[in-house]
C-alpha positions in Angstrom: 181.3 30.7 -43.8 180.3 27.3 -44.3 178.0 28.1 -47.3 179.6 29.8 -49.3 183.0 28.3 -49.6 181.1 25.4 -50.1 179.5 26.6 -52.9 182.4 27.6 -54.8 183.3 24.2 -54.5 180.0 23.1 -55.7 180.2 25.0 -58.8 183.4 24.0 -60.3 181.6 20.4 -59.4 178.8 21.0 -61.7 180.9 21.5 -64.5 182.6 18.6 -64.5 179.1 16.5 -63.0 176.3 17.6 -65.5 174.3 14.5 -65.0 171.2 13.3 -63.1 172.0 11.5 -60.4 168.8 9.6 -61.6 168.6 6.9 -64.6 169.5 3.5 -62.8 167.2 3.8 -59.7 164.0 3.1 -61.8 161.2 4.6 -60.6 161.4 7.1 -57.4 158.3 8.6 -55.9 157.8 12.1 -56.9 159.4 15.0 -55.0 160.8 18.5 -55.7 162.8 19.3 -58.8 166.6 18.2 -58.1 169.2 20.2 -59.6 172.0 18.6 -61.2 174.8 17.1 -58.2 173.3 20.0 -55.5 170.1 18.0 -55.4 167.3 19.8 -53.5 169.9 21.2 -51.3 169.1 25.4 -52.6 165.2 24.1 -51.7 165.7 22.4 -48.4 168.0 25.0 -47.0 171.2 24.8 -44.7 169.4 24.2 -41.3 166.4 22.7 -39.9 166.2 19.9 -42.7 163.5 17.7 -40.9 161.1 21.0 -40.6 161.6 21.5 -44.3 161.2 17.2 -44.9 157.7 18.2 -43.0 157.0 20.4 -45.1 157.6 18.8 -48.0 155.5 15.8 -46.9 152.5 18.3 -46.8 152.9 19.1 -50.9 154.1 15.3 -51.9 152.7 13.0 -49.3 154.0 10.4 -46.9 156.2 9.1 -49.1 159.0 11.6 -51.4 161.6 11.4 -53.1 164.5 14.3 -52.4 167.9 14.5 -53.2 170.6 15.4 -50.6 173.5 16.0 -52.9 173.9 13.7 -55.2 172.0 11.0 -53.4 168.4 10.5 -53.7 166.3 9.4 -50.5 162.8 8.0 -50.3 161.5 9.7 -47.4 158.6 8.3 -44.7 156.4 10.1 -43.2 153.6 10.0 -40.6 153.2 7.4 -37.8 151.2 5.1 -40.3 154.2 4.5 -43.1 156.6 4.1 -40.7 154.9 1.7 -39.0 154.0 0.1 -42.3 157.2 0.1 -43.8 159.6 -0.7 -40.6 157.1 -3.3 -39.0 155.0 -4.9 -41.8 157.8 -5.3 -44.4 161.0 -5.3 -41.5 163.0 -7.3 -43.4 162.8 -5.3 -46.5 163.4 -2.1 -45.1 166.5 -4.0 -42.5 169.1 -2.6 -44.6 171.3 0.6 -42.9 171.8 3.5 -45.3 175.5 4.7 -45.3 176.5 8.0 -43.9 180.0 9.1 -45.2 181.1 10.3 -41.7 180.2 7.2 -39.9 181.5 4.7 -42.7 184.4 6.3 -43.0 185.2 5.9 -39.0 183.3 2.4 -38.9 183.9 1.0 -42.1 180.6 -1.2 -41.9 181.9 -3.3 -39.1 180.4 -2.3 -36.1 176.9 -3.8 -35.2 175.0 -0.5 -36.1 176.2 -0.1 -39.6 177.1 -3.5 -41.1 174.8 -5.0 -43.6 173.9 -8.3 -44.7 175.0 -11.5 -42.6 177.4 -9.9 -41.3 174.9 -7.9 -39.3 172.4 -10.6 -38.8 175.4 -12.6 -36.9 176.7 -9.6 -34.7 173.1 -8.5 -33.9 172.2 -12.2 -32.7 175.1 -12.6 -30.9 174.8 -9.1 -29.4 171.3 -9.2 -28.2 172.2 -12.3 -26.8 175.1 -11.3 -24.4 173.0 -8.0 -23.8 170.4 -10.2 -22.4 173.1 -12.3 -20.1 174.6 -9.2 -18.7 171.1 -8.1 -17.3 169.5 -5.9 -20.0 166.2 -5.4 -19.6 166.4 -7.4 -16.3 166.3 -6.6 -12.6 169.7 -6.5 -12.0 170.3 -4.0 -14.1 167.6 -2.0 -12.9 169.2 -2.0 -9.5 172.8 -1.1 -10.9 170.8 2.1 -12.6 169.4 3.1 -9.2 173.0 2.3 -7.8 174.5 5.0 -10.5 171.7 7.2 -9.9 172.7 7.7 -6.0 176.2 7.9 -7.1 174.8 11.1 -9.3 173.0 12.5 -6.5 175.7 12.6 -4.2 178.0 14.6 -7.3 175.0 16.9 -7.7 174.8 17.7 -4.0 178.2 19.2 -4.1 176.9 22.3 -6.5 175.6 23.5 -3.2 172.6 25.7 -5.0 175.2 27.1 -7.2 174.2 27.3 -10.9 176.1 24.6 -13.5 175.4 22.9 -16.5 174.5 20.0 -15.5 175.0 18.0 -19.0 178.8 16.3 -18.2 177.0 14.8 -14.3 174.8 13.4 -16.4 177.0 11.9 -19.3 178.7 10.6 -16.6 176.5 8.7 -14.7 174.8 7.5 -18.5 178.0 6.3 -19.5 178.8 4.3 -15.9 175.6 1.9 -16.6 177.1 1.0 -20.5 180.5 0.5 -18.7 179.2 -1.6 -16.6 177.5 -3.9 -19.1 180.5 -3.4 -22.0 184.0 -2.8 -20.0 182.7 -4.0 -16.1 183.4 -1.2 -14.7 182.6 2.1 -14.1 184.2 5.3 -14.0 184.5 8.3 -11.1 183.4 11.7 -12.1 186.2 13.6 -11.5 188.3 11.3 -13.5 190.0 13.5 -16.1 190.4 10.8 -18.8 187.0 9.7 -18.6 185.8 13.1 -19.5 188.1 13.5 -22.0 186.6 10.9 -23.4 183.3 11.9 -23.1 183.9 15.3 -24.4 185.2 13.6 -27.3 181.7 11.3 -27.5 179.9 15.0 -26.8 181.9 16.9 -30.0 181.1 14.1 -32.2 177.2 14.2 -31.8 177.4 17.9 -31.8 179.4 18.0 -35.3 177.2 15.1 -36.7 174.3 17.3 -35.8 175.3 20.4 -37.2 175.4 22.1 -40.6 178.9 20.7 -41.2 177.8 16.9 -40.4 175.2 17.0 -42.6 177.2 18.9 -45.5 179.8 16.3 -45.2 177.2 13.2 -45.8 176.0 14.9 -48.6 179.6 15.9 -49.9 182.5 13.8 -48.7 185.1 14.1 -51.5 184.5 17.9 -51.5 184.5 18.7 -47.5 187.5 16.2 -47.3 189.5 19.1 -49.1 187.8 22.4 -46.9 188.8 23.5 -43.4 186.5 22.9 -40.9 185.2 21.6 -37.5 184.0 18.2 -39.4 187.5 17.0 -39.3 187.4 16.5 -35.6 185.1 14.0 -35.6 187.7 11.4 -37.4 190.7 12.8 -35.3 188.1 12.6 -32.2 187.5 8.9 -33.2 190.6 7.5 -33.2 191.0 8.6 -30.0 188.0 6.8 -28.9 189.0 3.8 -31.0 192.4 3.7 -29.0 190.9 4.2 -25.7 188.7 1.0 -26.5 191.4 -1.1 -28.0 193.7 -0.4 -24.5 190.6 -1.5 -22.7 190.3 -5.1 -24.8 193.7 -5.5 -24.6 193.4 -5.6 -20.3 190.6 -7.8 -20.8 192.9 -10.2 -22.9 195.2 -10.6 -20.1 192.9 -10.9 -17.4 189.6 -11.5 -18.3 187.0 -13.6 -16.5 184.7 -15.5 -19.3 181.3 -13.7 -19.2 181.4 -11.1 -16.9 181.3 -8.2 -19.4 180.0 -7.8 -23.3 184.3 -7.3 -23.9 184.9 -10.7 -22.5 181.9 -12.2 -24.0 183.1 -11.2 -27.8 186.7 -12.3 -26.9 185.7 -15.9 -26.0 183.8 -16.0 -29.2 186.5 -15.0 -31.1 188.5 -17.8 -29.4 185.7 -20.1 -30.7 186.2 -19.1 -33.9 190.0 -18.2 -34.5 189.9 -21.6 -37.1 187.5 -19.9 -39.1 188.8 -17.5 -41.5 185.3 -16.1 -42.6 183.9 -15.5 -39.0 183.1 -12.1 -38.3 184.7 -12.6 -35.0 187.7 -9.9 -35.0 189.5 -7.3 -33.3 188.5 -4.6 -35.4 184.6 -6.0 -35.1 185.2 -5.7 -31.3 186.2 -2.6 -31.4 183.5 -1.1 -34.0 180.7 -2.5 -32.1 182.3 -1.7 -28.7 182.2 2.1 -30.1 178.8 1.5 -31.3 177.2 0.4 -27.7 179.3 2.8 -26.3 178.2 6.0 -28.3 174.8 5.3 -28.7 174.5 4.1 -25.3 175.9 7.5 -24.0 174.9 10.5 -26.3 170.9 9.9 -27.1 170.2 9.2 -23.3 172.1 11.8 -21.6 170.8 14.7 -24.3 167.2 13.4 -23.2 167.8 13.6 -19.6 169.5 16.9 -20.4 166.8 18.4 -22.6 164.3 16.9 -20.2 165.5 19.0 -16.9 165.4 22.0 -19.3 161.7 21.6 -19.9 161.0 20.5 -16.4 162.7 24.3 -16.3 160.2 25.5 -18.7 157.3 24.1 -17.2 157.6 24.6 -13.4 153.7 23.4 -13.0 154.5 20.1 -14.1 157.6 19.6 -12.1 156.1 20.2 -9.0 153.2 17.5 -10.1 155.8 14.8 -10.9 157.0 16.0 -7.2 153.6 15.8 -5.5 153.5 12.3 -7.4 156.7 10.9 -6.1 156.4 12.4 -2.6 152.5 10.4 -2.7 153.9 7.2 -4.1 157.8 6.6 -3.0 158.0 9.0 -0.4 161.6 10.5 0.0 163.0 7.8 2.4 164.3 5.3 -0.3 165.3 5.7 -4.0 162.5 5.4 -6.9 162.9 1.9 -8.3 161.5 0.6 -11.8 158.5 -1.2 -9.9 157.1 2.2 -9.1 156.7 3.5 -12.6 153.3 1.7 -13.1 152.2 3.5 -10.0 153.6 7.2 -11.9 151.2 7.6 -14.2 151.8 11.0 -14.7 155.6 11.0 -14.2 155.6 8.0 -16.8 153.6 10.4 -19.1 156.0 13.2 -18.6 159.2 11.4 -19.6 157.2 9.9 -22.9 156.4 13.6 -23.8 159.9 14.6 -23.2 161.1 11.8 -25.6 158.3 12.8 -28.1 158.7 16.7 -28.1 162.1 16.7 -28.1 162.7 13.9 -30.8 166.3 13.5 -30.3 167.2 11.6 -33.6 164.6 13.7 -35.8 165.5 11.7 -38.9 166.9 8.5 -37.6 169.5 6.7 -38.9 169.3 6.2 -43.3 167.7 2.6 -44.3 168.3 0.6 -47.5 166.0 -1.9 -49.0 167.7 -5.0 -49.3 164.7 -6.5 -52.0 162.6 -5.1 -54.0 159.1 -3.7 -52.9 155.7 -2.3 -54.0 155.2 0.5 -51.0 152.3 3.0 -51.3 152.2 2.5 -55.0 155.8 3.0 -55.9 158.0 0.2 -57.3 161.2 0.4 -55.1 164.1 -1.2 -56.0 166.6 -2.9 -53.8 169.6 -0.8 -52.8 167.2 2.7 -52.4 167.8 4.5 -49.5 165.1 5.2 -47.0 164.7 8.4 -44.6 162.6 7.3 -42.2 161.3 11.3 -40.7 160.9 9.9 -36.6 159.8 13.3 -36.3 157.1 13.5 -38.3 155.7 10.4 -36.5 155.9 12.8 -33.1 154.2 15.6 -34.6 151.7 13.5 -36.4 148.1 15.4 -35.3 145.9 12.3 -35.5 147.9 10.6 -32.8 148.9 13.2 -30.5 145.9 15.8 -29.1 148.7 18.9 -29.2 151.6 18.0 -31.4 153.6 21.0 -31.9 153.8 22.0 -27.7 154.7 20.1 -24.7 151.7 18.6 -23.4 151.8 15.5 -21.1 148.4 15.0 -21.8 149.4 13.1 -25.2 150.2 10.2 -23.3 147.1 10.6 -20.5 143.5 9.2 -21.0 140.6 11.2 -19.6 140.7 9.6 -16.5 144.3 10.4 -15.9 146.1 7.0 -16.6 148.9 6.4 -18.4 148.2 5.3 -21.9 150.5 4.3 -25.2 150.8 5.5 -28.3 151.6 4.0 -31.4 153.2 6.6 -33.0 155.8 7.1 -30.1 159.4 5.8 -31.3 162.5 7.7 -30.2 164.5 4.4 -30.7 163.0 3.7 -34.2 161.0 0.6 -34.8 161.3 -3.2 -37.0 164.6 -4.8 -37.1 166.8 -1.6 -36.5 165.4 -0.9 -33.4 167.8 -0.1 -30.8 169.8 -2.3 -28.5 169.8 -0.2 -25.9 165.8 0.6 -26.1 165.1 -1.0 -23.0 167.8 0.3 -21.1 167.6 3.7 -21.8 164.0 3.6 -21.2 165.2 2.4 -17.2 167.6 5.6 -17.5 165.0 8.1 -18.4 163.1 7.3 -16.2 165.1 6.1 -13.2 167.2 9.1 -12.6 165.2 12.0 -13.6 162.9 10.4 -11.2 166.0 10.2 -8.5 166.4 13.9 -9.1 163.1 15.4 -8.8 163.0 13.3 -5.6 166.0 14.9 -4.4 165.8 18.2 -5.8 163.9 21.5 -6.5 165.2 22.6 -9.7 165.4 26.6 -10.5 167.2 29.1 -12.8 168.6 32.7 -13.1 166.2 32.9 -16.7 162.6 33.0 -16.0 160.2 30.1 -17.6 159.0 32.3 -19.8 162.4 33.4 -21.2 163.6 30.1 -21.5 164.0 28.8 -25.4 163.6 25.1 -26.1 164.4 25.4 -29.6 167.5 22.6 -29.9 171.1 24.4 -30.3 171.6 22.6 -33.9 170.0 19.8 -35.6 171.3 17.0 -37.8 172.6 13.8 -36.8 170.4 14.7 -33.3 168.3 17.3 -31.6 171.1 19.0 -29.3 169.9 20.5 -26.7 170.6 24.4 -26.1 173.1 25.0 -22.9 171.6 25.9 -19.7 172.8 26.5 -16.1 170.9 25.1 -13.5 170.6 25.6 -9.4 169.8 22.4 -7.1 168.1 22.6 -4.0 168.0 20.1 -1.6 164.2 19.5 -0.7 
């Protein structure tokens, strides 16, 4: 339906838009033919667009130039330009890209898709109260492994009975950024809460889906067709009113520095002289939205997609099992000290993260100075794709890129080992906040699980399909039904 409505649309367009969107960028590096307004959009197809950016990089190299829409990206690809551009020249490539959807909820004022100093202040600041509140610390290792028996216990009550499994998780996800943003956390048979994290759940799904993207490429247009894309700005301002009511307890009875909330509102205090501080209410609430999505969504659709392929791959469940029986034993919960001592757990998880690739495209860059980059002049203001996936798939890092093999992350002697071109969470100065902590999530309750549980499933491995629902936005995984059994 989509497609061709949207076409009609797209049509009338041209007749009116017979221009090259080209002229004032300078100098792009080659890429496929663009048509007039469409771009490369007949070319890339409506689906699978990072396959088809892989593909592309194959006939024009690691870095391309294609037009989605109107707009014309530079694209990166392979483990060696990203790393190049993101790491080597961070600053340059520091900008963030807009995307229509989110800008038009955000505005630019939330942490992950401001610009300029703007950004630098609410990054510094935020890393810095992150880091107070326990990120990447002890403590909040422990409150993890608190949530995680807290999960246990609501997965116990399936009783072998088969279930999705994906709201548990989003759940217990979401508890541990409560914790750290609003100080508290949330029960899971709240109905509210999971309101509100079906709303955080039908946002990535749209974002990721042929609408999503048709709507980044095509604002002014979609704004005027029927369609499931409106949701995500109705489903928003839900969100947005949910986290202003929470502030606004926090104002009345808040205890300086015992949540990221309270910490922003004492800043703002600081500041409420200063009529050019970034320092606001509607700065609170964009960022808290932005900690709070991306805190949620990317982790619990990992864990999700993880237990899917643990579902797949039966073999290398019951190794992780063997593994945590060996080295924790089932008496107390795993804990983040014993991942050094999981080698081929640890291995596991990365290979989850890499196979999956659950934001296949990342999030759009801008250079914010000019650059030469692989022999191209870019100027400031182009917009950069860096292709995550493409890094994950890259053959002359990984020994068996295109199939889930733990052994990617495993040296011949069965250690745990590194790999540069691993980055689910992106890399150089828009690196995720959250990096750290999801890492202790991943890690800490799929671990908790496999302690806990023998995992099974109506389908058969071999009839099982790992190929994500939709892509876009993020890999979404495909809905499943699982059966627990208490070990």
């Amino acid at each position: 339906m989509l497609l061709p409505v949207l076409l009609c649309f797209l049509l009338l367009a041209l007749a009116l838009h017979s221009r090259s969107s080209k002229g004032s960028r300078g100098q792009l590096p080659p890429g496929p033919t663009p048509l007039p307004w469409l771009g490369n959009l007949l070319q890339l197809g409506p689906s699978s667009l990072d396959k088809r950016l892989m593909e592309l990089s194959r006939r024009f190299g690691s870095v391309f130039t294609v037009h989605l829409g109107p707009q014309p990206f530079v694209v990166l690809s392979g483990a060696s330009t990203l790393r190049e551009a993101l790491l080597l020249q961070a600053d340059t490539f520091s900008g963030r890209g807009a995307m229509a959807s989110l800008e038009r909820c955000t505005q630019g004022k939330g942490i992950a898709f401001s610009n300029g100093h703007r950004w630098h202040t609410l990054r510094t600041f935020t890393v810095g109260a992150l880091k107070k509140l326990g990120i990447g610390s002890r403590s909040i290792a422990q409150r993890i492994q608190e949530e995680a028996a807290a999960l246990i216990q609501e997965l116990s009550l399936t009783k072998g009975a088969p279930f999705n499994p994906l709201y548990h998780i989003r759940n217990a996800v979401a508890n541990v950024i409560c914790s750290v943003v609003f100080g508290e956390r949330y029960a899971y048979d709240d109905p509210d809460f999971r309101i509100l994290l079906d709303l955080l759940n039908d946002n990535f799904q749209i974002l990721s889906s042929q609408w999503g993207q048709m709507y980044n490429m095509f604002p002014s247009i979609l704004d005027w067709i029927p369609g499931p894309h409106h949701r995500i700005f109705r489903n928003f301002k839900k969100l947005q009113a949910f986290i202003y009511d929470e502030i606004k307890k926090h104002e009345e009875s808040r205890q300086p520095g015992q949540n990221f909330i309270d910490f922003f509102l004492d800043q703002m205090e600081k500041d409420k002289q200063d009529l050019s501080s970034h320092f606001c209410m509607d700065t609170l609430v964009m960022t808290t939205h932005n900690l709070f999505f991306g805190g949620t969504e990317t982790t619990s659709t990992t864990i999700h997609y993880g237990l899917l392929i643990l579902l797949k791959y039966p073999d290398v469940t019951e190794k992780i099992q063997e593994e945590i029986d060996t080295v924790v034993g089932r008496e107390r919960l795993p804990c983040l000290q014993d991942r050094d001592s999981l080698p081929y757990t640890n291995a596991v998880i990365h290979e989850i993260q890499r196979f999956i690739s659950v934001l296949p495209m990342g999030l759009p860059h801008i250079l914010t100075q000019d650059t030469h980059f692989h022999g191209h002049c870019l100027l400031k203001g182009t917009t950069i794709l860096p292709l995550l996936i493409s890094a994950h798939r890259d053959p002359i890092h990984f020994k068996d890129p295109e199939n889930f093999n733990p052994n990617n992350f495993l040296d011949d002697k069965g250690a745990f080992q590194n790999n540069d071109a691993f980055m689910p969470f992106a890399l150089g100065k828009r690196i995720c906040l959250g990096a750290g902590l999801a890492r202790m999530e991943i890690f800490l309750f799929l671990t908790t699980i496999l302690q806990r549980f023998t995992l099974s499933t109506v389908k058969s491995p071999q009839e099982i399909d790992l190929s994500p629902k939709s892509t876009g936005l993020g890999n979404v995984s495909p809905p499943y039904e699982l059966r627990l059994k208490v070990r």
